[in-house]
C-alpha positions as CSV (number, residue, x, y, z in Angstrom):
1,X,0.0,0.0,0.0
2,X,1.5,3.4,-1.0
3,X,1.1,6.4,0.3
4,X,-1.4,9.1,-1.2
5,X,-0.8,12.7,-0.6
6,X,-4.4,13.8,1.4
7,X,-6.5,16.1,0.7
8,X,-6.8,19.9,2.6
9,X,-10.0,18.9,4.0
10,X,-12.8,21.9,4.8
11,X,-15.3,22.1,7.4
12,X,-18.1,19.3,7.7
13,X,-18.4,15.8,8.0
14,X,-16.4,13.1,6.5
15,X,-17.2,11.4,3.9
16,X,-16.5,6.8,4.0
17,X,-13.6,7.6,1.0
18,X,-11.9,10.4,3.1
19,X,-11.6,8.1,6.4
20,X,-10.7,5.3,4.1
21,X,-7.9,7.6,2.9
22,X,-6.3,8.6,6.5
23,X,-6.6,5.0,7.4
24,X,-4.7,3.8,4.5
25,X,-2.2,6.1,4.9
26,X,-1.9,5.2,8.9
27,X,-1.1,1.6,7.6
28,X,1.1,2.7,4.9
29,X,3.3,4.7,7.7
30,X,3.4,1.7,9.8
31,X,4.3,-0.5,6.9
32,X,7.7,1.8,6.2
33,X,8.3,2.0,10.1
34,X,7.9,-2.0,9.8
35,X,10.4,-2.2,7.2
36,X,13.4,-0.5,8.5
37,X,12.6,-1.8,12.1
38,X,11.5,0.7,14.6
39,X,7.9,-1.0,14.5
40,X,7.4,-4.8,15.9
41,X,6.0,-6.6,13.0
42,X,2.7,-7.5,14.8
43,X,4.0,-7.4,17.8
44,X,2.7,-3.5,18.5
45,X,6.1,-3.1,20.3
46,X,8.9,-0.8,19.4
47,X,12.0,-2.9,18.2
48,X,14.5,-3.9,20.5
49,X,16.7,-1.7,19.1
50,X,14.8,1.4,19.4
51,X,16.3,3.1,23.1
52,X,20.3,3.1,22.9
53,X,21.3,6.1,24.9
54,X,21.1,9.4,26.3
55,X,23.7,11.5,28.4
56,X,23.1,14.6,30.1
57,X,25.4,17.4,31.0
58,X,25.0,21.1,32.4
59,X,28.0,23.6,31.1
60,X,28.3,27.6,30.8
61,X,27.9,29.1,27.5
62,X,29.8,32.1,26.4
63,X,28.0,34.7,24.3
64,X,29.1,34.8,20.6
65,X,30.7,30.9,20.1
66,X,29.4,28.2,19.2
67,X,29.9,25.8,22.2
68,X,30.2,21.8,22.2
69,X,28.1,20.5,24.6
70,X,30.1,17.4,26.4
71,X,28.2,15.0,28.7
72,X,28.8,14.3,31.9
73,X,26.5,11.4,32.6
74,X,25.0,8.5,31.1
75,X,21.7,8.7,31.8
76,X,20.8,5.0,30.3
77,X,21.3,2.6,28.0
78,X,20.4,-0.6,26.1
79,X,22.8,-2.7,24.3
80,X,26.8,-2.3,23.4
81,X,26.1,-0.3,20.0
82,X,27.0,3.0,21.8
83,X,29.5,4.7,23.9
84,X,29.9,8.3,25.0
85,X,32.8,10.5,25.4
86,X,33.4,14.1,26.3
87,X,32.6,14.9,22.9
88,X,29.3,13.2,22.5
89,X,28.0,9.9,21.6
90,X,29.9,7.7,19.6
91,X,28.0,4.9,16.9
92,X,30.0,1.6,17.3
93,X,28.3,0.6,14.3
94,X,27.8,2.1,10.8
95,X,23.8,2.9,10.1
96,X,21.2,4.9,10.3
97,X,20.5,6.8,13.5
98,X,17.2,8.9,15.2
99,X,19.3,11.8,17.3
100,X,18.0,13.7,19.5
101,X,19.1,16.8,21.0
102,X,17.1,19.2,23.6
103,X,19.2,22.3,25.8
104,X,17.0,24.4,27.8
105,X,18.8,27.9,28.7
106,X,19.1,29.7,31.7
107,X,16.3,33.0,32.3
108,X,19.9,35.3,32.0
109,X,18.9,37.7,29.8
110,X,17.2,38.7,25.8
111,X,18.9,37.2,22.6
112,X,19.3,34.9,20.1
113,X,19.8,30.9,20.9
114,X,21.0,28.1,18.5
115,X,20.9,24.4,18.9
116,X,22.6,22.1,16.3
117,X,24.3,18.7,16.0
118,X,26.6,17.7,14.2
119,X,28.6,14.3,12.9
120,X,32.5,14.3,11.0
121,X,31.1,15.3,7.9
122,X,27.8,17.8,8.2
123,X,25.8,20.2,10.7
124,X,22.1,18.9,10.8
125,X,19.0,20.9,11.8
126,X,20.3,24.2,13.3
127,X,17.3,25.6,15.6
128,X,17.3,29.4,15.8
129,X,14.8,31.2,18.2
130,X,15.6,34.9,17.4
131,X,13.9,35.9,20.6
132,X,14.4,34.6,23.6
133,X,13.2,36.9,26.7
134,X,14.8,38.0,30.1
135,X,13.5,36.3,32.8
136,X,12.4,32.9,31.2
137,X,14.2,29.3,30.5
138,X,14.5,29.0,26.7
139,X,14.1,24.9,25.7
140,X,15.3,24.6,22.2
141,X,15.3,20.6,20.7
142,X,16.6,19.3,17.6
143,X,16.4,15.9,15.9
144,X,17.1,14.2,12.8
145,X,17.8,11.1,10.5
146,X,21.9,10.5,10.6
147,X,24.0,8.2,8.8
148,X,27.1,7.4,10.5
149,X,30.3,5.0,9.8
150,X,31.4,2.9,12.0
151,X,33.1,4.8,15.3
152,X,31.5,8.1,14.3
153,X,30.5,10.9,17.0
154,X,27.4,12.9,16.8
155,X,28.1,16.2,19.3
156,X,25.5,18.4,20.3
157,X,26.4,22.5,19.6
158,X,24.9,25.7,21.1
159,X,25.2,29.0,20.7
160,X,23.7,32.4,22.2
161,X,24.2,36.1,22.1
162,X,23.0,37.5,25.1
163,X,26.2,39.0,25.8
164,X,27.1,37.3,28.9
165,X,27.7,33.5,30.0
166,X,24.5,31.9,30.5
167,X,24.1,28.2,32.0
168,X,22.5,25.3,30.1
169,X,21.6,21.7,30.9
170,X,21.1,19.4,27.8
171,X,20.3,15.6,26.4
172,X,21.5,14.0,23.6
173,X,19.9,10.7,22.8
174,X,20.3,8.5,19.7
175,X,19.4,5.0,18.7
176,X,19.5,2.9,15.3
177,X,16.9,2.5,13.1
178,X,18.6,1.1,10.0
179,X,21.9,-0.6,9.1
């Protein structure tokens, strides 16, 4: 079953061939999350596979550089496919990875904040709130699809111009969903 790109629906009822539609696309999404193994086949599990790690650190962030976030704990983890170091978390074997990267800033003061990751050969999905406000936490997340060698790091990157050194506590999580 393929997918078919829906329609932009309008107020009212439904019709029979509209549900039909959303259903058959549900079951085509399940079919691709099926075939590369996040999905149990029948089994209405995730894949054993599907929670690997996730460290957590808290560092200072200078205004005006971007900052690698290194990890201070391991907050858990399933299986030997992973390690961490202080520069992130480290693939032991080459694939296709979900990562996952949140930072929540300190209430310091106005500016811009940027959250990013990054592997040896690319940035991925830089997040740029252009407003963040004095007096409130800013929680910026990332994530995206990653394919890594074998023994390749994926770091987690920040940046902020608020103009002075603000605080931030971050996750970095990643698991395989391919080889």
């Amino acid at each position: 079953m393929a997918w078919t790109t829906p329609q932009t629906y309008t107020a009212g009822a439904l019709t029979a061939a509209e549900m039909n539609l959303i259903r058959d696309n549900f079951l085509a999404l399940k079919s691709m999350l099926e075939s590369i193994g996040i999905y149990g086949s029948g089994a209405d599990t995730l894949a054993a596979e599907a929670f690997s790690i996730s460290v957590t650190g808290t560092q200072n962030v200078t205004s005006g550089s971007d900052v690698l976030l290194t990890p201070d704990a391991l907050e858990a983890t399933s299986g030997s496919e992973y390690s961490y170091t202080s520069s992130g978390v480290q693939a032991i074997s080459a694939g296709i990875y979900w990562c996952n990267g949140w930072v929540s800033f300190d209430s310091d003061s106005a500016g811009q904040r940027q959250v990013w990751l990054e592997d040896s050969a690319a940035q991925y999905n830089r997040i740029i709130l252009p407003n963040a406000s004095t007096g409130r936490d800013t929680a910026i997340g990332t994530a995206c699809l990653i394919e890594l060698s074998d023994a390749e790091t994926v770091k987690l990157y920040c940046r902020q111009n608020s103009g002075s050194t603000l605080s931030v506590d971050f996750r970095l999580q990643m698991f395989r969903v391919s080889t």
